[in-house]
Each structure stands twice: as structure tokens, then as C-alpha cells.
KOLFI-755124 format. One record per atom (N, C-alpha, C, O): residue in three letters; x, y, z. Coordinates in steps of 0.1 Angstrom, whole numbers, plus 2048, in hexadecimal, padded with zeros to 3 digits. Layout:
BEGIN
ALAXYZ...
This chain:
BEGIN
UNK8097F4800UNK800800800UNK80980C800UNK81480C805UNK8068147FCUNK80F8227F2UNK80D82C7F7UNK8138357F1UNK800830805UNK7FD83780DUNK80583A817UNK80B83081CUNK80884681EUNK80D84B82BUNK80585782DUNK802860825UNK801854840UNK7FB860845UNK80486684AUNK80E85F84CUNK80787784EUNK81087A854UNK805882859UNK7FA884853UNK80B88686AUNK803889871UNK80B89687CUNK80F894887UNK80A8A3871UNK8148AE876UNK8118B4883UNK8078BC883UNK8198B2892UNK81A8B889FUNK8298BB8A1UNK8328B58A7UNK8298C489CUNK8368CD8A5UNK8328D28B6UNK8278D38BBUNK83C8D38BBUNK83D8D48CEUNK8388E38CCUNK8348E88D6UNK8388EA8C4UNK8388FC8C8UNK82C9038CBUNK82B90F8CFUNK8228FB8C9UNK8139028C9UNK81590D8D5UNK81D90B8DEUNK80B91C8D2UNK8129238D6UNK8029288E1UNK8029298EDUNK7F59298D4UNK7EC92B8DFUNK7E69278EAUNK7E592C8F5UNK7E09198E5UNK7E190C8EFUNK7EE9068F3UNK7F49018EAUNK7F29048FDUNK8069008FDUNK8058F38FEUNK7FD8F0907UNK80A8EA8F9UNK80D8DA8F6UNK8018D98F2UNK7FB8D08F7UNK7FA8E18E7UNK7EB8DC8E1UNK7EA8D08E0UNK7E38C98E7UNK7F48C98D4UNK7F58C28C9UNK7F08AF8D8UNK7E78A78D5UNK7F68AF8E1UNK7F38A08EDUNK7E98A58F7UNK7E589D8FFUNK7E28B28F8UNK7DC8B6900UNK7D28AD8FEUNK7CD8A98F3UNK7CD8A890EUNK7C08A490EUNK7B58A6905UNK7B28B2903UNK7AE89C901UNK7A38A38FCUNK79A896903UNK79E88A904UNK79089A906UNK78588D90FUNK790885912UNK78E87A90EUNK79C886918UNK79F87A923UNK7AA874917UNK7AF86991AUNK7AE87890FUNK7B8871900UNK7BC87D900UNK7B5887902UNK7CD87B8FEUNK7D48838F2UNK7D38868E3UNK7D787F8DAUNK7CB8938E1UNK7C58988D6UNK7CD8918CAUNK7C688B8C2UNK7D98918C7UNK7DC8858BDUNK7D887A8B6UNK7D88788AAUNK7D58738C4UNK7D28678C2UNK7C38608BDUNK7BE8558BDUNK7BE86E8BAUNK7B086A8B5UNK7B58698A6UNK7B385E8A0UNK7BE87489EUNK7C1873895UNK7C7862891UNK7C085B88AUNK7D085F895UNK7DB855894UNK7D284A892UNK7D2843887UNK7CB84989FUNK7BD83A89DUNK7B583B894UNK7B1830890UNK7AF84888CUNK7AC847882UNK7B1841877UNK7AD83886FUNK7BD849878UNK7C4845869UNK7C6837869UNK7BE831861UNK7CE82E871UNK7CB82187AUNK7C081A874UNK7C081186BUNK7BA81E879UNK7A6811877UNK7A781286CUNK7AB807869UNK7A781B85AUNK7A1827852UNK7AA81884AUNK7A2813842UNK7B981184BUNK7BA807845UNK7C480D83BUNK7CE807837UNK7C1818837UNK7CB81D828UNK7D581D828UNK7DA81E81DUNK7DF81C834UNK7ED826837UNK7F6819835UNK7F080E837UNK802819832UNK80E810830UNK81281783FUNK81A810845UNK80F823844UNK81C82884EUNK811833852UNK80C83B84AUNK80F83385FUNK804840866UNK811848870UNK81484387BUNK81885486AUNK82485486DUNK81F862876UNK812863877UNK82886E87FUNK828873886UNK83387E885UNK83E87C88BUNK83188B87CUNK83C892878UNK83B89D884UNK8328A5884UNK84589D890UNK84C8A1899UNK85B8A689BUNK86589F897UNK8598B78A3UNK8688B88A9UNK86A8B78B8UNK8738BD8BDUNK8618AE8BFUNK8598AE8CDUNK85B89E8D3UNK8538958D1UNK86589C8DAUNK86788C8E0UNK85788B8E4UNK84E8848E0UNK8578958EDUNK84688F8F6UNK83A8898ECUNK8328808EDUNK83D8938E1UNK82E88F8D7UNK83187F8D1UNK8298778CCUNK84087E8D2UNK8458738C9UNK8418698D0UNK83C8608C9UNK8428698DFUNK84085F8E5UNK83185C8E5UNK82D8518E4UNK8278678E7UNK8188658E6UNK8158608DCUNK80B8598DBUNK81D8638CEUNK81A85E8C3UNK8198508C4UNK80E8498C5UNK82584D8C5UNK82883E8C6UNK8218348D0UNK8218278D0UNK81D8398D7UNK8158338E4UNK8058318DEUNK7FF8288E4UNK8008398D3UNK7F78378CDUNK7F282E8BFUNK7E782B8BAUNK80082B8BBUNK8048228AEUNK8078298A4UNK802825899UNK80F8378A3UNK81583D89BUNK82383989DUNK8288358A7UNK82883A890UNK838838889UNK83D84B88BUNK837855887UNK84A84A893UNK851858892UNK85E853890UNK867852898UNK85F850881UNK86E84F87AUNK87585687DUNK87F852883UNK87386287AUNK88186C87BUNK87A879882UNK86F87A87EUNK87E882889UNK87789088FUNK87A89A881UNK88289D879UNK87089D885UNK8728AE87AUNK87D8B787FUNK8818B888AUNK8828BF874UNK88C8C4875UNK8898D487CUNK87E8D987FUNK8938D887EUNK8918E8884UNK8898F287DUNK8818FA880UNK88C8EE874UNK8888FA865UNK8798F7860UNK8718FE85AUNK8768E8867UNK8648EA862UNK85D8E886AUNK8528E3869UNK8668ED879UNK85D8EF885UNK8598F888EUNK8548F9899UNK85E901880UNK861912886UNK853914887UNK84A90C888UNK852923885UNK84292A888UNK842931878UNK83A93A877UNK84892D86FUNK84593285FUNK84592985AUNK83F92B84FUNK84991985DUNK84A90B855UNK83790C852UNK82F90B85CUNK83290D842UNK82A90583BUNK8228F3843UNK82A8EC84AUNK8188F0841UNK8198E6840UNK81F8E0830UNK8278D6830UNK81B8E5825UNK81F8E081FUNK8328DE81FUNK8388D5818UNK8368E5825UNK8448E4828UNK8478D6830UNK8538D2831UNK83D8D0836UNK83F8CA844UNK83E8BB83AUNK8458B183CUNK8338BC830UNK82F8B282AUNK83F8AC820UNK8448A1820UNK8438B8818UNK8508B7812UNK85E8B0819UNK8688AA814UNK8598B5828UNK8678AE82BUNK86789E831UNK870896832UNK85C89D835UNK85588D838UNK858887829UNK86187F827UNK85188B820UNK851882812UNK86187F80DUNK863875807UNK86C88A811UNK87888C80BUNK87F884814UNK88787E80EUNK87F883820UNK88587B82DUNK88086C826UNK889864823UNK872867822UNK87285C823UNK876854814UNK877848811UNK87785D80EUNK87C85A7FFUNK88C8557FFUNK89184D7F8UNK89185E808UNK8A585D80DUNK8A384E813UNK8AC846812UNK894848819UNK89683A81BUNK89482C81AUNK89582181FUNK88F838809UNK88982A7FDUNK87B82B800UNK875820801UNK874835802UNK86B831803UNK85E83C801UNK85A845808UNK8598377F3UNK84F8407ECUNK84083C7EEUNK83D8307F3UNK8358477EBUNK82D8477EEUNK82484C7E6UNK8278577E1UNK8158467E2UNK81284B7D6UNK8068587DBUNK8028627D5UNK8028547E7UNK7FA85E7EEUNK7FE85F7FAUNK805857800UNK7F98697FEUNK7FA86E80CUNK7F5878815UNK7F9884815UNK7EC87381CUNK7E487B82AUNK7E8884836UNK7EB87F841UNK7E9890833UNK7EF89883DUNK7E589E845UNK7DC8A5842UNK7EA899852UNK7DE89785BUNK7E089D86BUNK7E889A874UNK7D38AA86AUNK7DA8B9878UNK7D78AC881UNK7CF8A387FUNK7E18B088DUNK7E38A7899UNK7D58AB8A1UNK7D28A38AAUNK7CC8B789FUNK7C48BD8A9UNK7B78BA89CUNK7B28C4895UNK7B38B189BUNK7AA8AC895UNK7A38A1896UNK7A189888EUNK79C8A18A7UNK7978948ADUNK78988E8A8UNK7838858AEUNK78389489BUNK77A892896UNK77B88B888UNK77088B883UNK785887880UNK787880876UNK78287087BUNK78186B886UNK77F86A86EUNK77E85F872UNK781857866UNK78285C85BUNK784846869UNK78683F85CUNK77F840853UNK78784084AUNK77384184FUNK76783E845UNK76B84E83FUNK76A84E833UNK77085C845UNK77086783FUNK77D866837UNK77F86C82DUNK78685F83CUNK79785B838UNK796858828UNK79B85C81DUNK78B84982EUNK787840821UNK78384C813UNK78884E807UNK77A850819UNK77085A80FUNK778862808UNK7798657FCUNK781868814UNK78A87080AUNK797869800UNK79A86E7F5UNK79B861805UNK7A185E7FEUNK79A84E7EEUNK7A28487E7UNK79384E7EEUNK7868497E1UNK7868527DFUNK7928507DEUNK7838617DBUNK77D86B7D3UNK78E8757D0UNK79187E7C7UNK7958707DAUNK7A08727D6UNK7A986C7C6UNK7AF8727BDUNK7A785F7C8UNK7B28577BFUNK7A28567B3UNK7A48557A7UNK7988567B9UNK78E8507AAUNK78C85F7A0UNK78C860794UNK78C86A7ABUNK78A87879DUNK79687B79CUNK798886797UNK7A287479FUNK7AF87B79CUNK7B088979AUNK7B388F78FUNK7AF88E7A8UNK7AF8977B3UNK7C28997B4UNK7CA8917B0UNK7C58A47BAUNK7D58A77BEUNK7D48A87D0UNK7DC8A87DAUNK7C98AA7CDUNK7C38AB7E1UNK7B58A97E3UNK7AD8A97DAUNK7B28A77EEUNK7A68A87F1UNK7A18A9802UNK7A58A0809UNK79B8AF805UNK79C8B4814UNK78E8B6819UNK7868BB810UNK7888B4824UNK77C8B982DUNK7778C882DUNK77D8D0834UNK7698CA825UNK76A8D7829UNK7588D982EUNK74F8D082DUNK7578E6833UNK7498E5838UNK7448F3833UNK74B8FD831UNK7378F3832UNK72D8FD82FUNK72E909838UNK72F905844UNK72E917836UNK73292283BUNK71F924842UNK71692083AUNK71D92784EUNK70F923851UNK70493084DUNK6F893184EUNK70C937849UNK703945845UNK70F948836UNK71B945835UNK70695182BUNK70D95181BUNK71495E820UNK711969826UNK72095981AUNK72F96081BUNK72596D812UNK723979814UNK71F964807UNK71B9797FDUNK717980808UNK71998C807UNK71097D816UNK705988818UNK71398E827UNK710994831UNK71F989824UNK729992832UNK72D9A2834UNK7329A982BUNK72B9A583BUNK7329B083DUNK7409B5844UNK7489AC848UNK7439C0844UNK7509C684DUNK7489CC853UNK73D9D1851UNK74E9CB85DUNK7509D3868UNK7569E0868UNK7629DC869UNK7579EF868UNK7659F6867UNK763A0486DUNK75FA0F868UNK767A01879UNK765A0E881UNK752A11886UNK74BA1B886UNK750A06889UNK742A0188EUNK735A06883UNK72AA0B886UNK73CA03875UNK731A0A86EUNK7339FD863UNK73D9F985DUNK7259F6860UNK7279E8856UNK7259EA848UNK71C9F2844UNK72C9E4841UNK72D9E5835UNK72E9D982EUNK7369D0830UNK7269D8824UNK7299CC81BUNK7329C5813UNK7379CB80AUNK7369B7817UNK7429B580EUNK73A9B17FEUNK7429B17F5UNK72E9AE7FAUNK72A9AC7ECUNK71B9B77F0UNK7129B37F6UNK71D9C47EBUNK70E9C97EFUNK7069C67E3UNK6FA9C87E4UNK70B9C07D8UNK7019BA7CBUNK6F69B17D4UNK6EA9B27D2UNK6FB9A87DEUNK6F39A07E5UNK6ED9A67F0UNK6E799C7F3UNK6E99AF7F8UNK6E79B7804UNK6DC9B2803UNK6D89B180FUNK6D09AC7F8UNK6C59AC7F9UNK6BE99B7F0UNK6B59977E9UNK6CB9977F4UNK6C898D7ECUNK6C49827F6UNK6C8981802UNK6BA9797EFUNK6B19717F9UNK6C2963800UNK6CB95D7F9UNK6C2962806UNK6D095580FUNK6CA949805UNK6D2941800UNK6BD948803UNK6BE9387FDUNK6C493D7F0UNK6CD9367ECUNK6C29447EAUNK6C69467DAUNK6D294B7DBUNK6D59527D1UNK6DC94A7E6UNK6EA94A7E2UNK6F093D7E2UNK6EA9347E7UNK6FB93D7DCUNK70192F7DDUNK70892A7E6UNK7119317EAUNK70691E7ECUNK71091C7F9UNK72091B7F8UNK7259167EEUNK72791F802UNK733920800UNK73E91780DUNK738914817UNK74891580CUNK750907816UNK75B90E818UNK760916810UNK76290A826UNK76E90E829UNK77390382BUNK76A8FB82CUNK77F8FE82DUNK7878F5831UNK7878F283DUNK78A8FA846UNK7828E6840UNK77F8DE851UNK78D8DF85AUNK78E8DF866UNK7948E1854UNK7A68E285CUNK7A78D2861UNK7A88D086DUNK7A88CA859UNK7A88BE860UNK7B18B5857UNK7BC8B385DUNK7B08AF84AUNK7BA8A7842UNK7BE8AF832UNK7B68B782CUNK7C88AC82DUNK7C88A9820UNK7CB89E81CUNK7D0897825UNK7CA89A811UNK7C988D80FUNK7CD88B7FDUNK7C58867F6UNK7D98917F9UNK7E18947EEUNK7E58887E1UNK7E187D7E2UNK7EB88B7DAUNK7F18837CDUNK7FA88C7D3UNK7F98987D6UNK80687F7D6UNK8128827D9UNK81C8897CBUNK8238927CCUNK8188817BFUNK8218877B7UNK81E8957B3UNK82689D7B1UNK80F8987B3UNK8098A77B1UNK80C8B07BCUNK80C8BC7B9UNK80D8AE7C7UNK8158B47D4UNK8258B97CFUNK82B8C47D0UNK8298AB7CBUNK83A8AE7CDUNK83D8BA7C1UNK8468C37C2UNK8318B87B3UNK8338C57A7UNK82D8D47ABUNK82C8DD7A3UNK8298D57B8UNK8218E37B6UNK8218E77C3UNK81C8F27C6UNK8288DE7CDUNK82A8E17D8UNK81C8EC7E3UNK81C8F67EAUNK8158E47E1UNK8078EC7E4UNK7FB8E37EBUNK7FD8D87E5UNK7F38E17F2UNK7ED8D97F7UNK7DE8DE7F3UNK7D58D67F6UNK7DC8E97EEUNK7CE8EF7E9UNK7D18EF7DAUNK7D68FA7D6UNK7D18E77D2UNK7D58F07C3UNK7C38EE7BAUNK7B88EB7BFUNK7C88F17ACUNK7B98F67A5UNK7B18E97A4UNK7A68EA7A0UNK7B78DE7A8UNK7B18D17A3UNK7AE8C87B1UNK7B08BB7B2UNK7A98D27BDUNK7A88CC7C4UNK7998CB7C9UNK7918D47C7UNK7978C07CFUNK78D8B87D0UNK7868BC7DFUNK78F8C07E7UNK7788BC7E3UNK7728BF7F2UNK76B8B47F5UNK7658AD7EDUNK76D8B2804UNK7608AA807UNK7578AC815UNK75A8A8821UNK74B8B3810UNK7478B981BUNK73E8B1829UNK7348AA827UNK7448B8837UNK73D8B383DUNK7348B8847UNK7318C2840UNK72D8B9853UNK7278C1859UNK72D8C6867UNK7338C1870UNK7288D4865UNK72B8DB870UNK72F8D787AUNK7398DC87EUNK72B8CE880UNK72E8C388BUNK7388B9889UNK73C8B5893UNK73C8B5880UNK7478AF879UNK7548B587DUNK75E8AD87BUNK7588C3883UNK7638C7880UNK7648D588BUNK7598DC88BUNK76B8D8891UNK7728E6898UNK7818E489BUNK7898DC8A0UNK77E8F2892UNK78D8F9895UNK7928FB8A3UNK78A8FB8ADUNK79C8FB8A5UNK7A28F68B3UNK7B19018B5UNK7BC8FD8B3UNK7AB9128BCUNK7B491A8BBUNK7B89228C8UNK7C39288CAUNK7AA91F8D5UNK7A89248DEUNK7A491E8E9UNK79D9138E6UNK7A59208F6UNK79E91A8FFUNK78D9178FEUNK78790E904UNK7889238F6UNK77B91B8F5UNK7769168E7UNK76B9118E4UNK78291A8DDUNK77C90A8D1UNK77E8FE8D6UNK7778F58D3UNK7888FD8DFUNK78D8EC8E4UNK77F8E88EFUNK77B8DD8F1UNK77A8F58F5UNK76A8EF8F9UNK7608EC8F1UNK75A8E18F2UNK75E8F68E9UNK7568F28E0UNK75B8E88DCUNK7588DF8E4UNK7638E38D4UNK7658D58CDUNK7618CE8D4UNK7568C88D1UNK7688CB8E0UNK7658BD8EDUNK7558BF8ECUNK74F8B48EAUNK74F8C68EDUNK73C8C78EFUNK7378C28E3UNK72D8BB8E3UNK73E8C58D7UNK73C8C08C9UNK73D8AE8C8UNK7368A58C3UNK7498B18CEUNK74A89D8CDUNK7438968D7UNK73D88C8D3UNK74289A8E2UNK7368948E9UNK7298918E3UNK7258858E3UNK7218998DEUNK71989C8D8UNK71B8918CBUNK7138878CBUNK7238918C4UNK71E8888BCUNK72687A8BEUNK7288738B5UNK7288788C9UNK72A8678CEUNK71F8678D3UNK71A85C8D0UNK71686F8DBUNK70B86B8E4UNK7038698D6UNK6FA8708DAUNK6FF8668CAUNK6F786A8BEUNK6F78558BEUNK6F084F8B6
């Protein structure tokens, strides 16, 4: 199998501090990722790209592979992920060892699961896709937003100011949670969004971002909620 997950946690998180092992319900936030990829069946290698002994060891305690630590330079506070993904693929190539896809997968994403892994990666390899990633519906139409600016609002499309919400078109943002790439289309364009890339959307409840003490509440009330379902 020709698949590798990499699963990027650098030690530096800066808002939440040691986000990337922090508890989440009673588990190291990681490890919901890891077990996913895990059960999901695709991976030759569900690996753990780290400059952090501690995460290495949580990793591994969970059934992640941490071959080699990431280097200084893509564990800074300007390192890309796609930088992060480059140097995983380039390390494992120095050790014979290629890959024809591969899942880059945020460590703070305890809501992925195998069956979404699967999905993405089928709509991946069958529409021959360069990526393909989780995204979700914006819950009010981006046409009808405003600014804010100096407490006086203003329209960002006033063509729409009066336009009915069902007769705009819906629009998606990126769930922050996997990509799930054509390695060789990765390695030519060095990009993890490019023009040929693929969505698959899921529900509000499916996904939070994870930046503050109270998204990491919200999330935990999110995941509760849909285990109690």
C-alpha cells in the first residue's frame, strides 16, 4: 500500500501551550487523529512529523511511527505545512521509500474519522483530484456580510443587500482537519490547495476549529453531543 498519513505536531503551540497532547475528554488530542488513520486501513505508515520527544512519545504510545523528528527550520513559527509535508516526503524517499498518496493530518482534529478518511481518499484517487480536504457550509451567505469600520456597517457585496439568503449560492470553508493529496501533484506545485482540487463536505457538527480556550469547549460539547446521538 502506497499510502502514508503524516500527522504534523510541533512542541511550540503558542495559544493553547502543549495543545497538540492536551487532554481532550480524558485522551491526548492526537490520538483521536492517529486511531483514526489506524482503523481507516489505508496507510502503509500512520507516521507523526515532530520536533517534541514528549509528542513522540504520546505518539507512539498510540500506534504512530516517529521515524525521524522534524528539523528546526520546519518547526519554526513561518514553517508552511506544506513545508512540513516536503520534508516528511523528502526524509522518506533518502530511505527508499515512495509514496503515491498521502494524508496530512492537523494533530488537533478529534473529530475525523475512518469512513471520512475512506471517502476522502475514493473521491480522491477515482476523480483524480491533486487534493481533497473537508469543508463545511458558511451558516449565513458570505454575499449578504458586512464590515464593520469605525461602528458604522457596510457592505461587502451591496449588489446583494436585498437579495432573498435562499437565492444566493452556498459557499464552504475548509474544516481545518486533513488533506489528503496526489503525492506527485504535491511534489510539482508545492501547494496543498491548487485549481484541481476536490471538497467534501460535512456538517457543522462535524468539525471546530481549535484556537482558544473556549473553541476547545465548544469542541469537547460538540463531541459529546454527537457520541451521545
Amino acid at each position: 500500500m502506497s499510502n502514508v498519513a503524516i500527522i504534523t505536531a510541533r512542541g511550540g503551540s503558542k495559544r493553547i501551550p502543549r495543545k497538540n497532547i492536551r487532554l481532550f475528554l480524558g485522551k491526548p488530542i492526537i490520538a483521536y487523529g492517529i486511531e483514526a488513520a489506524l482503523q481507516s486501513g489505508l496507510f502503509a505508515d500512520v507516521m507523526v512529523s515532530t520536533d517534541d520527544a514528549e509528542i513522540a512519545n504520546v505518539a507512539r504510545q498510540y500506534g504512530a511511527s516517529v521515524p525521524f523528528l522534524r528539523s528546526a527550520k520546519a518547526a519554526d513559527d513561518f514553517a508552511t505545512t506544506a513545508d512540513v509535508l516536503t520534508e516528511v516526503l523528502r526524509q522518506y524517499e533518502q530511505q527508499h521509500h515512495v509514496f503515491e498518496y498521502a494524508c496530512c493530518l492537523y494533530p488537533t482534529a478529534p473529530f475525523v474519522t475512518p469512513d471520512l478518511l475512506k471517502e476522502a481518499f475514493a473521491t480522491l484517487s477515482d476523480r483524480e483530484f491533486d487534493t481533497v480536504y473537508p469543508v463545511q457550509r458558511f451558516g449565513f451567505p458570505i454575499q449578504r456580510a458586512v464590515f464593520l469600520r469605525d461602528a458604522t456597517v457596510q457592505w461587502v457585496q451591496p449588489e446583494h443587500a436585498l437579495t432573498r439568503s435562499q437565492d444566493l449560492e452556498p459557499a464552504y470553508h475548509d474544516a481545518g482537519q486533513f488533506y489528503f493529496v496526489n503525492v506527485a501533484a504535491f511534489q510539482k506545485s508545492h501547494r496543498l490547495i491548487t485549481d484541481n482540487s476536490g471538497g467534501i463536505v460535512i456538517s457543522e457538527m462535524a468539525a471546530h476549529d481549535i484556537d482558544n480556550e473556549e473553541d476547545w469547549q465548544v469542541a469537547e460539547l460538540k463531541f459529546r453531543m454527537n457520541n451521545e446521538q
